[in-house]
LUMVEX-379701 format. One record per residue (C-alpha): x, y, z; residue number from 1. Coordinates in steps of 0.2 Angstrom, whole numbers, plus 5000, padded with zeros to 4 digits. Each point is the difference from the previous one (the first is absolute). Example, Ala and Ser with C-alpha at 12.3 -4.5 7.8 and 13.67 -1.06 7.14 Angstrom:
<recs>
     c1     c2     c3   seq
   5062   4978   5039     1
   5006   5017   4997     2
</recs>
This chain:
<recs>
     c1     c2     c3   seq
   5005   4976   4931     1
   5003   4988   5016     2
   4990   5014   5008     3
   4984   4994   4992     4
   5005   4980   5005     5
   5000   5006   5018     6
   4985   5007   5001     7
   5006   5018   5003     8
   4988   5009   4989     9
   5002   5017   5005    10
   5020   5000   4997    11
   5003   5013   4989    12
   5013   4988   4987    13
   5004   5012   4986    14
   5017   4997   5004    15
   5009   4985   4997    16
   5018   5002   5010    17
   4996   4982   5008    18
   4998   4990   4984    19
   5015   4990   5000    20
   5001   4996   5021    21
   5000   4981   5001    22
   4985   4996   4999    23
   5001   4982   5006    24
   4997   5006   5020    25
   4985   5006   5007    26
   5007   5012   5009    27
   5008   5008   4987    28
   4983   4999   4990    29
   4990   5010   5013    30
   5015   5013   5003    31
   4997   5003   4978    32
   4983   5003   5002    33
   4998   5010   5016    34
   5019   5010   5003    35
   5002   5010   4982    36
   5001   5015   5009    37
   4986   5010   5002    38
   4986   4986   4999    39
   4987   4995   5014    40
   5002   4985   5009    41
   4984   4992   5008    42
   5010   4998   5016    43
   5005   4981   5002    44
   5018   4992   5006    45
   5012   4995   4992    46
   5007   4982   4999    47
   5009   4991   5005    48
   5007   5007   5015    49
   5015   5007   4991    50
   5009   5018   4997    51
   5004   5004   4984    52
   5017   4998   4994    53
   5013   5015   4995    54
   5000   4994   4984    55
   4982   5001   4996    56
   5000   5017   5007    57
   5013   5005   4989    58
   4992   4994   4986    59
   4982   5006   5002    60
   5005   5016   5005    61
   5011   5002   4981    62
   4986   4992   4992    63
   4989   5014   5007    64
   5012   5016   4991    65
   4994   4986   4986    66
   5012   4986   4990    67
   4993   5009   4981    68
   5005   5018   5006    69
   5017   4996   5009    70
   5005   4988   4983    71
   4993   5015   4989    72
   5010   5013   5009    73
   5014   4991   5009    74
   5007   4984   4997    75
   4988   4983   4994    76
   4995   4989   5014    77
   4989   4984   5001    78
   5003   4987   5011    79
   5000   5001   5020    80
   5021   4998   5000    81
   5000   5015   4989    82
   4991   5010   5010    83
   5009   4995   5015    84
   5015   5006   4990    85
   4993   5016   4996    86
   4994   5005   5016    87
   5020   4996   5009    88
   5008   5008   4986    89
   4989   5016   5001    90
   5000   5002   5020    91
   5016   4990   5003    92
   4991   4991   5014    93
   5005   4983   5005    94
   4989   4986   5010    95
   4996   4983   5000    96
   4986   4995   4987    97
   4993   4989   5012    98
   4999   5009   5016    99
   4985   5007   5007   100
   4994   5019   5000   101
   4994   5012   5013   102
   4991   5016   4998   103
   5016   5009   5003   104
   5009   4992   4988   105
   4985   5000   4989   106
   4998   5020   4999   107
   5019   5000   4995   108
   4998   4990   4985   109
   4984   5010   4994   110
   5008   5016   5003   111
   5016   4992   4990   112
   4987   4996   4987   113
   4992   5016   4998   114
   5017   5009   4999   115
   5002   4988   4986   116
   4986   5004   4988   117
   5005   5020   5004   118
   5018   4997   4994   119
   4994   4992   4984   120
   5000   5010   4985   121
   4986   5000   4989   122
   5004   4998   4983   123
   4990   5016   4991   124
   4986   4993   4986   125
   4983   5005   4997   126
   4991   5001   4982   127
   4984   5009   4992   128
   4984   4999   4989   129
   4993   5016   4992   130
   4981   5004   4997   131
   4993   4998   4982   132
   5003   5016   4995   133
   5019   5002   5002   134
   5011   4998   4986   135
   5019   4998   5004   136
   5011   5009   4990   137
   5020   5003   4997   138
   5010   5017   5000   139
   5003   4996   4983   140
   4982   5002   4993   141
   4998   5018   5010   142
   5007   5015   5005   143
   4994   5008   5014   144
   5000   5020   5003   145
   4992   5008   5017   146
   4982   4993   4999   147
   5002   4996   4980   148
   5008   4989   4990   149
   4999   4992   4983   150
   4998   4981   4995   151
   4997   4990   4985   152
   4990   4987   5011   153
   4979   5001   4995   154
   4994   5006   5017   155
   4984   5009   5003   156
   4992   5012   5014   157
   5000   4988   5019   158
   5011   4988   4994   159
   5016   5000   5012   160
   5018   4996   4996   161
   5013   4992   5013   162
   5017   5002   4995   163
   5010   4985   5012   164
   5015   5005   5010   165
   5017   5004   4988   166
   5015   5011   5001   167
   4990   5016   4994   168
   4985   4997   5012   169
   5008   4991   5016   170
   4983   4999   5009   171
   4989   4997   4982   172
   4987   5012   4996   173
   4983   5001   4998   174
   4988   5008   4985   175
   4981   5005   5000   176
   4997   5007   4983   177
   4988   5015   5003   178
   5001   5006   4979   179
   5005   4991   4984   180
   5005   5011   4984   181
   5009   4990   4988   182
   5015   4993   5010   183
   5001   5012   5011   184
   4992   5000   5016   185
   4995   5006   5018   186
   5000   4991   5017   187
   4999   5000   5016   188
   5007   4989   5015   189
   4986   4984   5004   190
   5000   4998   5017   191
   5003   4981   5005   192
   4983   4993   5001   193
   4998   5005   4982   194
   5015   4990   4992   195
   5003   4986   5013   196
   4995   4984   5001   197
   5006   4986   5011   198
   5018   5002   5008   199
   5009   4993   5013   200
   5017   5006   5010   201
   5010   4989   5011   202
   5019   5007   5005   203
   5009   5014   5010   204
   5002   5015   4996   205
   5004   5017   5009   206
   4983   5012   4998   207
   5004   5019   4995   208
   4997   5013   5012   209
   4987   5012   4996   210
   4999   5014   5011   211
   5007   5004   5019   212
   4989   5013   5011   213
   4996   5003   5017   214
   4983   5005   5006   215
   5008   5012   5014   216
   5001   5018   4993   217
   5017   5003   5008   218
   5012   4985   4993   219
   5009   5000   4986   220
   5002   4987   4989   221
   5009   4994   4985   222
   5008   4983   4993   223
   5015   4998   4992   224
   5005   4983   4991   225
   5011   4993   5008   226
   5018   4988   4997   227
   4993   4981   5000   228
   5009   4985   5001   229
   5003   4990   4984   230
   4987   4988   4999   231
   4990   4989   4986   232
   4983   5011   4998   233
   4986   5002   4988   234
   4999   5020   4993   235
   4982   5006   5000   236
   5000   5002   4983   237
   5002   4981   5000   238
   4984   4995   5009   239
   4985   5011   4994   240
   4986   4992   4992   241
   5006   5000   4982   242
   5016   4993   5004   243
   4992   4984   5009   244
   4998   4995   4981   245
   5015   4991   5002   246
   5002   4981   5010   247
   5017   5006   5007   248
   5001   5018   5007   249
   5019   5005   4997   250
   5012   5004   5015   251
   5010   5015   5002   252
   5017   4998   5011   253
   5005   5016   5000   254
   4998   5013   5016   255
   4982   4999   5006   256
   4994   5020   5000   257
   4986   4993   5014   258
   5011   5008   5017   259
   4990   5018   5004   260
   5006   5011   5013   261
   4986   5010   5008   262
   5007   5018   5007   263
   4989   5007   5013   264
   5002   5016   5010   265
   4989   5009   5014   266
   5000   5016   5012   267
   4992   4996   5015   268
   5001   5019   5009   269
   5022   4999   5001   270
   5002   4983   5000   271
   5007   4993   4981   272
   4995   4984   4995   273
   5007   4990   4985   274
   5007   4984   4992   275
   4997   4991   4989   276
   4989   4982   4998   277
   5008   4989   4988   278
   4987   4987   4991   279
   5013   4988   4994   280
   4997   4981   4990   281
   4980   5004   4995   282
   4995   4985   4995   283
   4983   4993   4995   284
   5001   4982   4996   285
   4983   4994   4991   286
   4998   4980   5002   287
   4984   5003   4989   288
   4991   5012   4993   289
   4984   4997   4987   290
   4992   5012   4993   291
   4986   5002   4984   292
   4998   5020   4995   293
   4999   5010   5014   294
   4996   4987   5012   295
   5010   4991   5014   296
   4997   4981   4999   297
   5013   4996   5014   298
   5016   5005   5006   299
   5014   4995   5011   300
   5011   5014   5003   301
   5012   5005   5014   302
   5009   5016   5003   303
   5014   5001   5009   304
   5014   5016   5002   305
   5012   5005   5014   306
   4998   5017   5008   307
   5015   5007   5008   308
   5001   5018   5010   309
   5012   5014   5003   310
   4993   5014   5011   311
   5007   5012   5008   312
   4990   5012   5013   313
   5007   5018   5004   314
   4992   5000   5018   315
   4986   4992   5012   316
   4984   4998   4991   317
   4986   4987   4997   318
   4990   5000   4983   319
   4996   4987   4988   320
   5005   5002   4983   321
   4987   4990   4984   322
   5006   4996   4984   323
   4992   4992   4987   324
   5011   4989   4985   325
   4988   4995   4985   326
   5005   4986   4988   327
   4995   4991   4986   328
   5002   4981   4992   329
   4999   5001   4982   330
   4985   5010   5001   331
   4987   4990   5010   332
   5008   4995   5015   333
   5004   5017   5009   334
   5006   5000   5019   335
   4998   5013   5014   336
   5015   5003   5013   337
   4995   5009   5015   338
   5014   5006   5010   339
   4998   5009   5016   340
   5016   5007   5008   341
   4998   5002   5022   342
   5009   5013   5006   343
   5004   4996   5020   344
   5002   5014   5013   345
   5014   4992   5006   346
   5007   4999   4982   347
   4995   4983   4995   348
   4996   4996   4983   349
   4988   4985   4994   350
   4992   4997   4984   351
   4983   4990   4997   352
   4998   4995   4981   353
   4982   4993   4994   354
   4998   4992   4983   355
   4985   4999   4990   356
   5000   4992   4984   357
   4985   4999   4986   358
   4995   5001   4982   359
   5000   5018   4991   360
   4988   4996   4988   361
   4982   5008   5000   362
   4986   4991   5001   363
   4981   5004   4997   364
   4995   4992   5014   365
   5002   4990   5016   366
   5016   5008   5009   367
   5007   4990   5014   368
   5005   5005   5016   369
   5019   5000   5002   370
   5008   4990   5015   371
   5018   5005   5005   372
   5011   4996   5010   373
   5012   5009   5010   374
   5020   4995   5007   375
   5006   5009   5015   376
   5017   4998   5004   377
   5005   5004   5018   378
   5008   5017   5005   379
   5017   5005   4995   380
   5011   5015   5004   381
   5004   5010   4983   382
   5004   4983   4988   383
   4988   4987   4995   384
   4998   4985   4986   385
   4982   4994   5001   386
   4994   4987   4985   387
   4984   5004   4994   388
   4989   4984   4993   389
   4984   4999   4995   390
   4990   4987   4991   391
   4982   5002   4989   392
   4992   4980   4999   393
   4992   4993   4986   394
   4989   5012   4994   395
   4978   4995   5000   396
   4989   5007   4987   397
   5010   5008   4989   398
   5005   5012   5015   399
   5020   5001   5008   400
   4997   4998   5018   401
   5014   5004   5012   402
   5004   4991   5015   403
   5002   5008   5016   404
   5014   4988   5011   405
   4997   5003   5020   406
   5005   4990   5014   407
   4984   4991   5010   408
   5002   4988   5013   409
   5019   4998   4997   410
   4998   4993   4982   411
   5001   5011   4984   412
   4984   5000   4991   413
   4996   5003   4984   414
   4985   5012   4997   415
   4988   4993   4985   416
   4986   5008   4990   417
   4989   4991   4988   418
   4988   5010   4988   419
   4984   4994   4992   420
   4986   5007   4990   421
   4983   4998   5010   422
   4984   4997   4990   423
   4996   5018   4999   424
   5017   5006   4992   425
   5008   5006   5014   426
   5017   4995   5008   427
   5000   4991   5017   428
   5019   4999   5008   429
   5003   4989   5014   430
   5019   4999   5007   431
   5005   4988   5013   432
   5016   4995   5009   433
   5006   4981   4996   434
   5010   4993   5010   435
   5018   5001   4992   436
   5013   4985   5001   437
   5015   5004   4991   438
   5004   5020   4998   439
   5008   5004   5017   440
   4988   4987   5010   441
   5007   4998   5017   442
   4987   4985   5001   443
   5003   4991   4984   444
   4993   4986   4994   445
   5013   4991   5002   446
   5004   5003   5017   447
   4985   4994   5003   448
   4999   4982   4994   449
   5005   4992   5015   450
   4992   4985   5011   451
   4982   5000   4999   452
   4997   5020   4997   453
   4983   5007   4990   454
   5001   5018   4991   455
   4988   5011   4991   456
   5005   5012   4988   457
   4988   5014   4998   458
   4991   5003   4982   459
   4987   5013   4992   460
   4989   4990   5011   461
   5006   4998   5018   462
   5013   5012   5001   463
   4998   5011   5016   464
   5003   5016   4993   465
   4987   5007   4983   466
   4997   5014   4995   467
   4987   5004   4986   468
   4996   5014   4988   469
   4986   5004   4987   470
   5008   5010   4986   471
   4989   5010   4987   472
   5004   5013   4987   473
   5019   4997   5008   474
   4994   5007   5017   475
   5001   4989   5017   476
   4979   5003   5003   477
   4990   4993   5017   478
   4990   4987   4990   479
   4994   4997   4983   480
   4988   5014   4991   481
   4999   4994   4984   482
   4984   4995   4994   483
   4996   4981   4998   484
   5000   4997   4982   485
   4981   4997   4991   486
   4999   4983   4995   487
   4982   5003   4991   488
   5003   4996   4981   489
   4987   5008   4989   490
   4988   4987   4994   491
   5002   4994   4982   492
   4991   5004   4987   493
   4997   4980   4994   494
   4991   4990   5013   495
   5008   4986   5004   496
   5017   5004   4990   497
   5009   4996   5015   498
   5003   4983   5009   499
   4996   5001   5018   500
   5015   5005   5012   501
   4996   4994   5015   502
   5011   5002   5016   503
   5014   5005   4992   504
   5009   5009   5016   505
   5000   4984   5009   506
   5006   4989   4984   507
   5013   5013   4994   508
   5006   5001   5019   509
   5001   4979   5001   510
   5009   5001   4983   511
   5016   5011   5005   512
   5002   4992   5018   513
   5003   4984   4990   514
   5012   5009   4987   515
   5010   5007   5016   516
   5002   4984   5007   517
   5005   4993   4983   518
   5012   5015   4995   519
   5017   4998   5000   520
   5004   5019   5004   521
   4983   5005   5005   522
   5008   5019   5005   523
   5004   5003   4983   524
   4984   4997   4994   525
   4984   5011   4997   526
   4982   5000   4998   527
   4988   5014   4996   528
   4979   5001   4998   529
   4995   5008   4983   530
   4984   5005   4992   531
   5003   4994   4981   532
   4981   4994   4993   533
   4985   5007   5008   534
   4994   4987   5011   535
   4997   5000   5020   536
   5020   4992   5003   537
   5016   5008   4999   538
   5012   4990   4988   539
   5015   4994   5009   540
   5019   5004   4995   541
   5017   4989   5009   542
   5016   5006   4995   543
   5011   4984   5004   544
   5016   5009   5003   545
   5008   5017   4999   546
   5013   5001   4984   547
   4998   5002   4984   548
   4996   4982   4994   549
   4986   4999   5016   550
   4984   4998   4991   551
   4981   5004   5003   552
   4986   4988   5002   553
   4980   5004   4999   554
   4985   4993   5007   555
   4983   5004   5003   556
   4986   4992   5014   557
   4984   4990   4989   558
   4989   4990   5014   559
   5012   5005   5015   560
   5013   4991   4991   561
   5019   5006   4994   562
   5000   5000   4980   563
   5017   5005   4990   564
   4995   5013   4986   565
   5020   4999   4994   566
   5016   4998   5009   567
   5018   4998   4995   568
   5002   5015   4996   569
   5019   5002   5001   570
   5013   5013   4997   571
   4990   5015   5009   572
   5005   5001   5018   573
   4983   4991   5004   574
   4990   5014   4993   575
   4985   5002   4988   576
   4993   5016   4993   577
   4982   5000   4999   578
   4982   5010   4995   579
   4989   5004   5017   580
   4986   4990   4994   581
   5004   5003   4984   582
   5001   4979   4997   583
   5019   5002   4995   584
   5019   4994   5007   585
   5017   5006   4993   586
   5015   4987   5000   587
   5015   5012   4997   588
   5015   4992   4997   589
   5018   5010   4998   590
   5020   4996   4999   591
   5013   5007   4992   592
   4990   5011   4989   593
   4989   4985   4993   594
   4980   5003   5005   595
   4985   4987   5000   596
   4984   5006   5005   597
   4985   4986   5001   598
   4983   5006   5004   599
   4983   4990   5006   600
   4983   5003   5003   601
   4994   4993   5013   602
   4979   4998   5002   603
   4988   4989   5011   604
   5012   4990   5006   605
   5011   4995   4983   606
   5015   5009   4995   607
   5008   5001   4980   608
   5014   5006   4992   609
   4996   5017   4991   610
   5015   5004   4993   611
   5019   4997   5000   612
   5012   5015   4994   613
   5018   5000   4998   614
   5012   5012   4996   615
   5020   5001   5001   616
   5005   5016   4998   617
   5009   5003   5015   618
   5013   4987   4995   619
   5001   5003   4984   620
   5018   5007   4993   621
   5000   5015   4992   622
   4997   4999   4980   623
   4991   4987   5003   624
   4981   4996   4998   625
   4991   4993   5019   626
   4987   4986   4996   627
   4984   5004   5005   628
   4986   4984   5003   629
   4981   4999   5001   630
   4995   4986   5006   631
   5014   4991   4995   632
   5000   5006   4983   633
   5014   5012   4994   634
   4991   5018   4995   635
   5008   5018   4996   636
   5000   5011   5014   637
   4986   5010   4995   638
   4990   4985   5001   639
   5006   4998   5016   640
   4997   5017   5007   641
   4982   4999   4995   642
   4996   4984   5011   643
   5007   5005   5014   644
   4992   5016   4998   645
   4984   4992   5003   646
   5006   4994   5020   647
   5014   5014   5003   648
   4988   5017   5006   649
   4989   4989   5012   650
   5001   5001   5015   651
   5012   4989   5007   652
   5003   4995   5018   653
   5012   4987   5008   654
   5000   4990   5012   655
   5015   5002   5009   656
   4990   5016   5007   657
   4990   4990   5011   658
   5013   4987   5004   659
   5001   4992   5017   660
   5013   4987   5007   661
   4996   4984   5002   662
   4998   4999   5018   663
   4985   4992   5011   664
   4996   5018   5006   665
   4998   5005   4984   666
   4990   4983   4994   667
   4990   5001   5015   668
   4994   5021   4998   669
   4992   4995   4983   670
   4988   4988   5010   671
   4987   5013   5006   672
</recs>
């Protein structure tokens, strides 16, 4: 990145909207490194002496809604003149390519731009891995009755059967087998975390509505679906889990059922009060979402509906009437619409609507606290339309974070949270307000590239406005309570077994500040301390990405210095089971069914390759016989079974338990 060759080293450059500016000018050079959007500039001019051009605005504001998601979603566009076109044939605005811009002007074409990258519509896609105990199976090989059914598929007590979306189950359907006689069987429903794997969602779709309540003891409420427009949607049947197994999600055209009409009614004394609230085009529209089991990688999700009122008030009265709408995106994303009604005494009638939007999924540990953000509309007598919008970021740790939007010094900001693990296993959260230059910003970047004029964009680091949080057990607590972990290994039994570790804090930190600098996407990758053989030092675990294919490297610390034990171990999300001092690492390995399992011992500083088992059972079609493989050599199951019976009761742990982001903070708390 140009943000490198210009010496702007704490640029955040992970996205590349500025590739293809001409790079041929100097000024155009430091604009790509220094203005894509939500980066920090160190505060110098820019030269020469020049405003930027209309056209330049134009086309770095398009590049920043991002050239692969608009020629993805909309139309393909490339070149600069194909952008130019885009932008004039999207907004209808006209100007000179080579005039100069103002900040006036320069709001207008980021407020066209953002209006642009609403009105596209995502095309719906998303796909799935299972866990290594699934088996898919068709309607044709079972027949299901209440909780029994009967199948001439070989199953056996745990395993769990996923049946993908078809005309008899819309919405797929999942099997745990609790009991196994012959071919018939007994199940239960898995809950997600025990069938999914990896799977990923990008699209709109209209959520379902769950519930509608009010906390005030004298309203009455009820919903009623209402008439919609026709307009293309996606069913929720369409968009659960099970039907992400597809790489296109199908599009219905017929009436959306996604209008609700809330009736609401009240006494206050002899005064009548009721209407309805109507929650018309729900929409959540998910530019990403990543998940693996029952954790949130990251999401990018927007909700948007329109609320409209009819209320009518028998007589003078002031109250405030709550209601509560609850939905839910193919269920994981779920949204809360709070509603509260102001009655006036002189008869007025306003409505404030707050959104808060998060993930529905249970987690053991670690819950977040939940910003939200809140849309007052100004007062109205009896009607009002409000549009409510609210927008969760890219999501840290695992953890969907909603963003709370507010107005601070005349410029909308954007209200980020960032979670990592601290060295005693505990979650700190620290959210901070960067300075936004495209959303609504009245100050926009572009506006400001005039004659000779610096700007500083706040970051983690010098924004104004932070908050933190220590999180433990998935409570907000004062400070940290958990006792530091004993690093005193028990002495070993052979004197002088064990090489000699030295300072390995100082060399293990050295180590990963040079594999951040070096990382290409340093936020997607991860490192953990684990106790594998029995000498003073803990073994250390990077993950170099976050998918599937990401792999797992380990090292240990002999003489203060960084050995690798075995790395490239690719195909398991960065991860590696292992033994707590029990000398032993797991490489697991699964897709589509097919499983390879490699296991080392590792001892005094030397690592070796135990055992390699194979098996592919899970992919194997029905009739036919799986191959199963001991190192590398083709063996009857039976044989099979008995060597991995030898590994599969210890006690495994992995690492991704302890996983922390590779970010300096985290780097820097393992040096003391």
């Amino acid at each position: 990145m140009l943000a490198d060759q210009e010496g702007y080293t704490d640029c955040k450059n992970d996205k590349s909207y500025f590739d293809d500016i001409n790079q041929s000018n100097d000024n155009f050079k430091k604009i790509q490194a220094c203005a894509e959007w939500e980066i920090l500039d160190k505060g110098g001019s820019f030269l020469p002496n020049d405003k930027a051009t209309t056209e330049f605005a134009v086309i770095t504001a398009v590049k920043s809604i991002g050239l692969q998601f608009i020629s993805a979603n909309d139309k393909p566009i490339r070149t600069d003149s194909e952008i130019i076109h885009f932008y004039k044939e999207k907004t209808g605005d006209r100007f000179d390519n080579q005039s100069y811009i103002d900040a006036d002007y320069a709001t207008k074409i980021l407020n066209n731009t953002k209006q642009i990258k609403e009105g596209i519509k995502l095309k719906n896609s998303g796909s799935v891995e299972y866990k290594d105990n699934v088996k898919k199976i068709d309607t044709s090989s079972i027949k299901i009755q209440g909780n029994q059914a009967t199948t001439l598929q070989p199953v056996k007590v745990g395993d769990i059967l996923v049946i993908e979306p078809c005309d008899a189950y819309p919405s797929g359907k999942a099997l745990k087998i609790k009991k196994v006689k012959g071919e018939n069987i007994e199940f239960t429903t898995p809950g997600l975390d025990e069938f999914l794997g990896a799977y990923t969602f990008s699209g709109e779709a209209s959520p379902v509505v769950t519930a509608v309540s009010s906390s005030d003891k004298d309203t009455t409420v009820k919903i009623e679906t209402g008439n919609a427009d026709t307009t293309p949607t996606v069913t929720p049947a369409a968009i659960t889990p099970l039907a992400l197994a597809g790489n296109e999600i199908p599009t219905s055209t017929s009436t959306s059922p996604f209008n609700y009409d809330i009736k609401l009614s009240k006494k206050v004394g002899n005064v009548k009060i009721s209407g309805t609230i109507s929650l018309k085009k729900l929409i959540m529209r998910v530019d990403e979402f990543n998940a693996v089991g029952i954790t949130v990688k990251n999401c990018n999700a927007h909700l948007s509906y329109d609320l409209e009122s009819k209320i009518s008030v028998s007589g003078k009265t002031e109250t405030k009437i709550p209601v509560r709408v609850d939905a839910k995106l193919f269920g994981v994303l779920g949204a809360a619409i709070k509603i509260t009604v102001k009655i006036g005494i002189d008869g007025s009638v306003s409505v404030i609507s707050s959104t808060t939007v998060t993930e529905t999924m249970k987690y053991k540990q670690g819950a977040l606290p939940i910003f939200r953000q809140t849309n007052t509309p100004p007062q109205t007598d009896l009607e009002l339309k409000v549009k409510g919008y609210v927008n969760p970021e890219i999501c840290i740790a695992g953890e969907v974070f909603n963003v709370d939007m507010f107005d601070f010094g005349g410029t909308i900001g954007v209200f980020n949270a960032e979670a990592s693990t601290n060295k005693y296993g505990c979650l700190d959260i620290k959210a901070y307000v960067p300075l936004d230059l495209f959303i609504n910003s009245q100050d926009s970047v572009l506006g400001k590239l005039k004659i000779k004029i610096s700007w500083k964009i706040w970051d983690s680091k010098s924004s104004k406005i932070k908050k933190q949080w220590h999180i433990e057990s998935g409570k907000i607590v004062a400070k940290c309570t958990t006792p530091k972990p004993t690093t005193t290994k028990p002495a070993t039994t052979q004197a002088g077994k064990h090489p000699t570790v030295g300072n390995w804090r100082k060399a293990y930190t050295n180590f990963l500040k040079k594999y951040l600098a070096e990382a290409d996407y340093p936020e997607a990758c991860g490192f953990s301390l684990v106790y594998i053989d029995n000498d003073d030092a803990p073994e250390l675990v990077i993950r170099d990405g976050n998918g599937h294919s990401a792999a797992a490297h380990v090292y240990t610390c002999i003489n203060s210095k960084v050995v690798k034990l075995v790395g490239d171990l690719g195909g398991t999300y960065g991860m590696i089971g292992y033994i707590e001092k029990g000398e032993l690492v797991s490489s697991d390995v699964c897709y589509h069914g097919v499983e390879t399992r490699t296991i080392y011992r590792i001892d005094a500083g030397t690592c070796k390759k135990v055992v390699t088992l194979f098996n592919n059972a899970g992919d194997t079609p029905e009739g036919k016989t799986p191959t199963y493989e001991v190192n590398d050599k083709k063996v009857k199951q039976s044989e099979y079974t008995r060597a991995w019976k030898k590994y599969k009761d210890r006690k495994w742990v992995y690492s991704l338990d302890s996983d922390m982001i590779l970010t300096l903070d985290n780097i820097e708390s393992i040096a003391s």
